[in-house]
C-alpha positions in Angstrom: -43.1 -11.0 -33.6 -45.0 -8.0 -35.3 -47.3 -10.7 -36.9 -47.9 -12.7 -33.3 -51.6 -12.8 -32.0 -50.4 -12.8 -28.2 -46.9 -12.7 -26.8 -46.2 -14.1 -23.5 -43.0 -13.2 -21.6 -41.9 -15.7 -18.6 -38.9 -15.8 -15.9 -38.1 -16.1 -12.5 -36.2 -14.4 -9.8 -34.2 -11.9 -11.3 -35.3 -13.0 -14.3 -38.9 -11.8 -13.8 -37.6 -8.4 -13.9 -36.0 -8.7 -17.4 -39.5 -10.2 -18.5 -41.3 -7.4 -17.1 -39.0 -5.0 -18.6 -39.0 -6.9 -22.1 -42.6 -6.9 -22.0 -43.4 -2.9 -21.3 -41.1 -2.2 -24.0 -43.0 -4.2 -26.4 -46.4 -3.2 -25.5 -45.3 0.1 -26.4 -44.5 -0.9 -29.6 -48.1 -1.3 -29.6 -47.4 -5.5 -29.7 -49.9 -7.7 -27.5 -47.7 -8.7 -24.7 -48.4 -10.1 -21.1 -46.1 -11.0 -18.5 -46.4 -13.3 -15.4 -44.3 -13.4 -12.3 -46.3 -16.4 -11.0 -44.9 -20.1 -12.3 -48.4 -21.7 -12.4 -50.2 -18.4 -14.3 -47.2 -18.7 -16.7 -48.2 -22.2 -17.5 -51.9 -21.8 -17.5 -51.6 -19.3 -20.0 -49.0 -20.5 -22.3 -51.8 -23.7 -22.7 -54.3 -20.6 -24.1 -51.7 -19.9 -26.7 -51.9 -21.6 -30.3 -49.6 -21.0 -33.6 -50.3 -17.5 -33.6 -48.5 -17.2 -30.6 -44.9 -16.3 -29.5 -43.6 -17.2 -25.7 -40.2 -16.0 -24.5 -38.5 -17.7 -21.7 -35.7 -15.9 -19.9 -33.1 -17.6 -17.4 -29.3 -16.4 -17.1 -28.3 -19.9 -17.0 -30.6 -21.8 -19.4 -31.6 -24.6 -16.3 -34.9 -22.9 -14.5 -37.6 -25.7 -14.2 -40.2 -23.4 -14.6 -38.9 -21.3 -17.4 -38.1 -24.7 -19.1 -41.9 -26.0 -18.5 -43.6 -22.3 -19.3 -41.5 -22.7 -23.1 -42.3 -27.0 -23.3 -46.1 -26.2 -23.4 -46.1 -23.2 -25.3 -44.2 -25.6 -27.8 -46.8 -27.8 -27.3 -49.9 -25.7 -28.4 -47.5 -24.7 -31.7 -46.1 -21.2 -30.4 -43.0 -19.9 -31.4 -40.9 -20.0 -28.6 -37.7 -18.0 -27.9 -35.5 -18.5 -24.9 -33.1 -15.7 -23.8 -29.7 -16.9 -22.2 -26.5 -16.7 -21.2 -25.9 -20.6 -22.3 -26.6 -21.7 -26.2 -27.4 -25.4 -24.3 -29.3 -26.4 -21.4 -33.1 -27.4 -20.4 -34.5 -24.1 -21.6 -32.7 -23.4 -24.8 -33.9 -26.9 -25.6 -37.5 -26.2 -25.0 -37.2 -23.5 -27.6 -37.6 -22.6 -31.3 -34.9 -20.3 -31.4 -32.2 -19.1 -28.8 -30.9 -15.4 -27.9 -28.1 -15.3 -26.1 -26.9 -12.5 -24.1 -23.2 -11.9 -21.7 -23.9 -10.7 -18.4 -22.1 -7.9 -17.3 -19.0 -8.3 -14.7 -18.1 -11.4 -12.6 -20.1 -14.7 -12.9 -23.2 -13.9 -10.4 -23.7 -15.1 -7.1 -27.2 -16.5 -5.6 -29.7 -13.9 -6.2 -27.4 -11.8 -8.2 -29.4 -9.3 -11.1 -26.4 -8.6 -13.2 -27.8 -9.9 -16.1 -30.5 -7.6 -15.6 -28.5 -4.5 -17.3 -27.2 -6.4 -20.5 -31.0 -7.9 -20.8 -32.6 -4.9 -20.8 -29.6 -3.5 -23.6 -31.1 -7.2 -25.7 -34.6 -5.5 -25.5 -34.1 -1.9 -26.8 -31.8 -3.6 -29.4 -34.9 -6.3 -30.3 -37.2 -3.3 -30.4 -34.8 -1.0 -32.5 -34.7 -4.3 -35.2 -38.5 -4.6 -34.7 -38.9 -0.4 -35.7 -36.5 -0.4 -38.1 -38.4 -3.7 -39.9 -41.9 -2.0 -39.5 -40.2 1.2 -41.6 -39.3 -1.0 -44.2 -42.7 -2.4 -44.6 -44.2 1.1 -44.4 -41.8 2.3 -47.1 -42.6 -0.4 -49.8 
């Protein structure tokens, strides 16, 4: 992650949210990050990306179209793509390089539900706690 060119963060719905809050964290770790909210920016500018690259898709249940599309054509220009999910199989976990997975927090959701919103944004400062504590290492050696 610390060696990618350009990151780019995608998901819908609630979803979105986590991607914005995954991404702010990230840029302040001083890491090249973008997020979209749009579907069709997503996909224009996961075309722009190229093996330098990293895209993270993010969808609680591992079936968003879109989040699924944003990861196959980051794949496609030879990005390192990462979805973050509740499911280890599905459309989007598929479409990536490597999975996350995370447990949402109480009941299973309902329709518009952001429970997974808490337990994502715990994933993030964790990532970014593994991404500090790697960059120490380097600086030590």
């Amino acid at each position: 992650m610390r060696a990618a060119r350009r990151v780019e963060v995608f998901g819908t719905g609630p979803s979105s949210i986590c991607a914005d809050i995954l991404a702010t964290r990230l840029i302040w770790l001083g890491l090249p990050v973008h997020s979209s909210g749009s579907a069709s920016m997503a996909h224009g500018l996961a075309r722009a990306l190229d093996p330098s690259s990293v895209a993270i898709g993010i969808s609680l249940l591992g079936h968003n179209e879109e989040t699924k599309n944003f990861l196959n054509i980051a794949r496609k220009t030879g990005a390192y793509t990462i979805a973050i999910s509740s499911r280890a199989s599905g459309e989007v976990a598929e479409a990536a390089d490597e999975v996350i997975l995370f447990s949402p927090v109480g009941a299973w959701r309902v329709p518009g539900s952001a429970m997974h919103v808490p337990s994502v944004v715990l994933l993030t400062e964790y990532l970014c706690l593994c991404l500090e504590e790697a960059e120490a290492l380097r600086s030590d050696q």
